[in-house]
Structure formats: structure tokens, C-alpha cells
N, C-alpha and C positions, 0 to 999 in steps of 0.2 A: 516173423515170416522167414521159411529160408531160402536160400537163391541156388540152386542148383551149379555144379560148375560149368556146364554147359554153355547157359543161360550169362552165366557171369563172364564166360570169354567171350560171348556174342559183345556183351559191352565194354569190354575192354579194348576190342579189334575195332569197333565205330569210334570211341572218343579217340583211338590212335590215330584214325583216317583224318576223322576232322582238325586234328592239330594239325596233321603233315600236308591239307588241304589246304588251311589258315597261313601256315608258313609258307608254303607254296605262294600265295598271292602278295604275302609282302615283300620276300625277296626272290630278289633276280637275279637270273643265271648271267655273267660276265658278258654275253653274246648280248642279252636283254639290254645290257646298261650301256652298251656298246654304242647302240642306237642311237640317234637324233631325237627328241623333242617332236615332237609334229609341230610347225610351224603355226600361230593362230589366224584363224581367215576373219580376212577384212572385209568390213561393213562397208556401202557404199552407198549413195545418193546418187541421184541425176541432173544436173546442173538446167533449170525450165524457168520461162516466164511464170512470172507469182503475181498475184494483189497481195500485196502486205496491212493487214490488218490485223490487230489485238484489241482483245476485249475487256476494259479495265470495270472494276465496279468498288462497290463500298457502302460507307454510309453517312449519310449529310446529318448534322444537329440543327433544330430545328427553332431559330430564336427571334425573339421580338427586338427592335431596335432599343426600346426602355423599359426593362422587365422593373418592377416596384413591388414593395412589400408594404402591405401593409397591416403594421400590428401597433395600435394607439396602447397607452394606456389603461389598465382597467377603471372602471367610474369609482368615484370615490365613497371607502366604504365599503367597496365591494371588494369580491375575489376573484369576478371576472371572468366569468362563464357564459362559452356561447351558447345561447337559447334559440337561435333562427338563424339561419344561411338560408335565405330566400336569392341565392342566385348559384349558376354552376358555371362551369368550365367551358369555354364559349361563349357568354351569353356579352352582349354590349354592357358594360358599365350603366347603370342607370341612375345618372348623375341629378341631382335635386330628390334624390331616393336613396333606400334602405341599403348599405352593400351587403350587412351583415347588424345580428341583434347581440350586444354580450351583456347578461344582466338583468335581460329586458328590456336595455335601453338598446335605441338604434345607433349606429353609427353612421351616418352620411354622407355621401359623396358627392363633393362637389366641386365646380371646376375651378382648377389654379394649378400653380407650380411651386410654391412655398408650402412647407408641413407648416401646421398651427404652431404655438409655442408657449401659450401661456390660455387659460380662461380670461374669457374676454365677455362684459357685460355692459351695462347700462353703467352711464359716467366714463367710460373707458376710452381708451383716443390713441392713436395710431397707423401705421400703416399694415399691421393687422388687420387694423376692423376694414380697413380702406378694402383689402382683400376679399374683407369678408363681404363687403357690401357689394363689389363687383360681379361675386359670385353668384348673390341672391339678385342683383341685377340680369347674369348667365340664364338666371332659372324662370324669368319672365316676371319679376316683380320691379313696382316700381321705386324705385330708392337712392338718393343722392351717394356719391362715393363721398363725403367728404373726412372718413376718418374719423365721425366723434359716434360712436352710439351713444343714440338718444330715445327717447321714445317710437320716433318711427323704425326705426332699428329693428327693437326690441318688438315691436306689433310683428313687422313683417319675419322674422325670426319664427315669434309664434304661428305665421302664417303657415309656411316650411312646416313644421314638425304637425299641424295638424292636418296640412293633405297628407302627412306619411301616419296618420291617427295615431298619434303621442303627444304627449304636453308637450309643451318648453318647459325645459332647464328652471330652475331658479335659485336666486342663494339670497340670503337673511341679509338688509339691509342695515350697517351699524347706525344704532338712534342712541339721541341723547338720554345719557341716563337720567336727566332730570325731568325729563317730559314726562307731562301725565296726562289724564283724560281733561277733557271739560265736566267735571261734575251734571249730574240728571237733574231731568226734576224743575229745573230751572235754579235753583239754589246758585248759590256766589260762592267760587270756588276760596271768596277770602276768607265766609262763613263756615265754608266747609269743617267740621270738625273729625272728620273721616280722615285718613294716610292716603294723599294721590295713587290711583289704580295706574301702571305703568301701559301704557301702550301694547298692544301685541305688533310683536317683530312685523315688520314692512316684508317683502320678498321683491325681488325683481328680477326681469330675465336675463341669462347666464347660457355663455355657448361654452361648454368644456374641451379640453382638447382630447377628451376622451370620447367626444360624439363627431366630430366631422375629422374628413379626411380630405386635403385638397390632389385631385388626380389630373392629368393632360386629359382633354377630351379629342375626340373619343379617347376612349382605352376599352379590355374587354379583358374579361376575368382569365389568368391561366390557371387557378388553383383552387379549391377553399379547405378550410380544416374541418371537422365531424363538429356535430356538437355536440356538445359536454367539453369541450376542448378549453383548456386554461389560455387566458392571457398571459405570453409571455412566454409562452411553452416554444410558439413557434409562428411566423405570419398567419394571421386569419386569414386574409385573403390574398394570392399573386397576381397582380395587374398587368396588365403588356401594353404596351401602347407604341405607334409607327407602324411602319413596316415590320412584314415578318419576314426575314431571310433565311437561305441553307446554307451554313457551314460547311465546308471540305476542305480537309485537308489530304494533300496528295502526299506520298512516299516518294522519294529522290527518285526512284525508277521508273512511278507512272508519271512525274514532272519530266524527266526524261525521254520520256515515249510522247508528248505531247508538242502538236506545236500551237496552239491558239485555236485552231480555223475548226474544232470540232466541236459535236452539240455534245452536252449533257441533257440525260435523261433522267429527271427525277420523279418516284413512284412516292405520292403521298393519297393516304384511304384509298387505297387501289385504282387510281388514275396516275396516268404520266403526263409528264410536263415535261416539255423541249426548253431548252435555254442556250444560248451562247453562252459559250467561255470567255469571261471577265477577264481583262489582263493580267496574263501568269507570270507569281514574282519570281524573279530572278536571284532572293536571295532568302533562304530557310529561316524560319523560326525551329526554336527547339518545345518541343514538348514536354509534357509529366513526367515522360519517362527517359528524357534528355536524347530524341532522338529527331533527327529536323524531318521538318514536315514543309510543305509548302500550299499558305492558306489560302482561298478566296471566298467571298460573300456574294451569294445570289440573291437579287430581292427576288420574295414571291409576288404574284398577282394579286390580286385584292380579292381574288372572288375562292383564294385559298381557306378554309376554318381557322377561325382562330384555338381552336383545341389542338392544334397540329404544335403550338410553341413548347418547347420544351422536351420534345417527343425526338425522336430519330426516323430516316428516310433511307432508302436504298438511292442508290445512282450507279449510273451506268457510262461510259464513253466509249464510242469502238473508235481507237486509234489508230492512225495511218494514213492514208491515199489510197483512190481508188483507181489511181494510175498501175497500169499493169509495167513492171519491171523484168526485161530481158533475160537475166541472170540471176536466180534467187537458188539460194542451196542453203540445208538447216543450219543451223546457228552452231550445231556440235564439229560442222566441217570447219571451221575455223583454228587457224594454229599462230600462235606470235613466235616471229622470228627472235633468234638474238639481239639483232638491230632497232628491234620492236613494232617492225612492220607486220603487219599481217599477212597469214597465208592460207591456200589450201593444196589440199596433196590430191592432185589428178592418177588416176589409176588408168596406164594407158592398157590398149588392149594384150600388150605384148607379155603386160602383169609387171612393168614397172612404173616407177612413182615417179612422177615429177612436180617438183613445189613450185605455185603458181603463186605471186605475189599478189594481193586484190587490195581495193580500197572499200570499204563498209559507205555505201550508202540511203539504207534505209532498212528498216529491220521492225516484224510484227508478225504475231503469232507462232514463235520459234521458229520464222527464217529470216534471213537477210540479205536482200541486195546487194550484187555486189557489181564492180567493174575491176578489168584484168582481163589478161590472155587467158578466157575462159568462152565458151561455145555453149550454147544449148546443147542438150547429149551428152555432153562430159560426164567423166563418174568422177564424184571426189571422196574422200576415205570421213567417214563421220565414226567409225569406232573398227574394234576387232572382235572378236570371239573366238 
């Protein structure tokens, strides 16, 4: 296309303007540079009674006094697959009953403080079985503790396992290999010209340690795993038992802003709950992430879910006094001297500054009390612009 010369000076004379335009703005004529700076204008405040409050918040963890695991071993022979979780998350431990089925077999909960430790059965003696009998005594039967299972043992044992509709246990009785039947018939076993028929194996009842579990009562479930879930994968079931309390830990700043005398508010399934503040420590623990924190434990009330263990909580503290303070100016008027006292800079009306020396006594919601040769009304300098 062609450009006519006309047309082509028109553009030559505009990109000339615009450079001499562009240069124009960046440099300046000697008289320009000659000039002062405008000086920057000062920001101010006004020195007024305040209520000093800050609003602190976070989040509490949410834990049982004796959280428990429990994962037994699989039954033997087997590989240990759970087939029934007949309890959830919440529900009361249901102690002389099923917590969980792996196998097909139940596992049972019942009351103690001792894990099992060995299979224990008919002939057996201990302070195991001593255990064990106090338990099934827990569960409303009637039966000596004396440590020896014996037959009555062994009946009420079967008792157990068939209100929860499952056999008892059993394991093969070692018998003499030389024993054999009484011959039929009536015949004289001296007559017999037959080979003695051996015995079929005796059975007797057997508690494995792969079917009971001893738990605190109460306790109540915080967990369970799917089923199909492998033994040994991971706890069958999380137990909690106590109290459940909140967790908080404070940062150096909100321990700082605190003095004891305020409530915490904690929001659990969308209700709050008021509490005093437990005695605040005085000296840091470090955290995960090697930063000190400063902890406290709240118990909760009883009538809290027990599904809440292990879960997290909002909380709230509005710190301060609701004493009104004479002399409150924002937190940015503040200046430290060389000497290291504190100051602010009064802007008098005259538009000079005079550094007023103050003492910091209370401070919330980015202001700060203060006391010093200071006046309601006063303006003091909090920035420039």
C-alpha cells in the first residue's frame, strides 16, 4: 500500500510531539529542581476514653481422658476379616456384648483394665482367669473369683457367648494314647480279638485372646473400621473412656492479651458452651512445629456427645475489661525512645510536635491505654502520607 508524502509528514510531526511531550515530563527545567519537596502530611488521632477489648478465637481438639485401641488378634486359622460392626461412633460400649465380629466370631467386651494374654480354658489357674471371673461376675452371673477354671467356669463362659447367640470356644483335649473304648456287645475286652477303637478327642471350653477384650466401663466407641477390613491393618475399634475435654493451645500474643478472669466460648454441633479459664501457664511448651504455645484442658460436661472425641471445636475469648480508660490512642501512635521508654508525638495546634513520654497500660483491639501528660482531645501523629 503507499503512503502519500503528505500523510507520511502528518506522522512524523505527532511521534515528534510525543517524544518532546515524554521528555518534557521527565526532565525539569533548573527552576523546577530548584524547588522544595512538598513536605508529607501527617496522619492523626484523637486522644478519647476507650473500652479496650479484643476478640481472640481458634480451635480446641477434642479428646477423651483414655482414648484405647482395639485390635486383638485374628482367630486362629484364620485371616481375620471383619464380618459385623454392630456398633458406631457414639454409641455406649456394650459390655457382656458383641463390640465387633472378625471371622464370624464375636469379639467381647468386657469389664477390666488388664489386655488378655494368653488362651485360657478348663484346668487353667491364674490371675487371668481371676479376671476373667470377676468380669463374668460384672456381667450379673453368678461365680467364685477363685482363679482356677473349672467347670463352673466353663458353663458360665458358655452362658456369655450364648445370650450374644454363638457357641463357646473349644479346643481338643490331649487323651491317652492308650485308651480305648469299652468293647460292645457285652464281650470282655480281655476276649476281644478286635484292635481297641481309640476314643474320639474330648473338646473343652476355651476363651481365646482373640474373642474378648477387657475395657474401663463405661467407655464408648470413638471409631470403627468397614467391613472387609483385615486384622492388623489398623484398630477395629477406638474406645474412649473419662472425661472428654478441649484442648487449646494459646500463641505467646493471645497468652499475653489474657489475664485469667475471662470466659471461653466453645461451639461444639452448633451449641456454645461458657467455661472459665483454667489457670494459665506461665511457662510455654514447644510444638510440632517448634513454636511455644501455651496449653490448657477443659473438661466438657457430661451431657456433651461422645462423637465430638477426636473432632475439632471453634472457641472464642473477648479480651480486656470493660472498664472504660480516659486516655486510649491506636496502637500505631506509639514511638520508643532511645532510652527505651515509650512515646507519642502530640501535634499541637500551632502544627508543632511535641514528644509526650506515656506508660502502656492496657491495650485491645488495636488501641492502647495509656497514662502521661496527655488530655482527651489531643491529636497525636499515628502515620504520614
Amino acid at each position: 500500500m503507499k503512503v502519500t508524502r503528505a500523510l507520511l509528514g502528518v506522522l512524523v510531526l505527532g511521534l515528534v510531539f510525543a517524544a518532546g511531550f515524554g521528555l518534557r515530563m521527565l526532565v525539569k527545567t533548573p527552576d523546577e529542581a530548584a524547588l522544595p519537596e512538598p513536605e508529607p502530611e501527617l496522619v492523626t488521632a484523637g486522644v478519647a476514653p476507650a473500652v479496650l477489648t479484643s476478640v481472640l478465637n481458634g480451635s480446641a481438639s477434642i479428646v477423651s481422658e483414655t482414648p484405647t485401641s482395639v485390635n486383638p488378634p485374628a482367630p486362629e486359622g484364620s485371616l481375620g476379616v471383619v464380618t459385623e460392626v454392630p456398633v458406631s461412633a457414639g454409641d455406649a460400649v456394650p459390655f457382656c456384648g458383641v463390640l465387633v465380629e472378625v471371622s464370624d466370631r464375636p469379639v467381647l467386651a468386657l469389664p477390666g483394665d488388664i489386655a488378655p494374654f494368653r488362651d485360657i480354658g478348663v484346668g487353667d489357674s491364674g490371675e487371668d482367669v481371676r479376671r476373667l471371673q470377676q468380669a463374668l461376675r460384672d456381667c450379673g452371673y453368678s461365680i467364685a473369683t477363685d482363679g482356677s477354671f473349672g467347670a463352673v467356669t466353663a458353663a458360665t463362659v458358655s452362658a456369655l457367648y450364648r445370650e450374644n447367640d454363638y457357641s463357646a470356644p473349644t479346643r481338643e483335649v490331649e487323651s491317652d494314647p492308650e485308651a480305648s473304648t469299652v468293647p460292645s456287645d457285652g464281650e470282655e475286652a480281655a476276649e476281644s480279638t478286635e484292635p481297641a477303637t481309640p476314643e474320639p478327642p474330648k473338646r473343652e471350653v476355651v476363651v481365646p485372646i482373640s474373642e474378648i477384650v477387657f475395657l474401663e466401663n463405661p467407655s464408648w466407641v470413638a471409631s470403627t473400621v468397614a467391613l472387609s477390613a483385615t486384622v492388623g491393618e489398623e484398630p477395629l475399634v477406638e474406645v474412649s473412656s473419662g472425661a472428654l475435654h478441649a484442648t487449646v493451645a494459646f500463641t505467646a500474643a493471645e497468652r499475653n492479651a489474657l489475664t485469667g478472669d475471662e470466659t471461653l466460648v466453645l461451639t461444639l454441633e452448633g451449641e456454645q458452651h461458657e467455661f472459665e479459664l483454667p489457670e494459665l501457664p506461665v511457662a510455654p511448651t514447644i510444638d510440632d512445629e517448634g513454636e511455644p504455645t501455651f496449653r490448657i484442658s477443659i473438661t466438657l460436661p457430661d451431657g456433651v456427645s461422645r462423637e465430638v472425641a477426636g473432632t475439632e471445636a471453634s472457641w472464642t475469648i473477648t479480651a480486656g475489661s470493660e472498664e472504660e480508660y480516659p486516655l486510649a490512642v491506636p496502637v500505631t501512635a506509639l514511638h520508643a525512645a532511645a532510652n527505651g521508654a515509650e512515646t507519642v508525638h502530640v501535634l499541637d495546634a500551632d502544627g508543632t510536635i511535641e514528644v509526650v513520654e506515656v506508660s502502656q497500660i492496657a491495650s485491645g483491639g488495636g488501641y492502647v491505654a495509656l497514662e502521661g501528660d496527655l488530655a482527651a482531645g489531643d491529636n497525636v501523629v499515628v502515620g504520614a502520607q
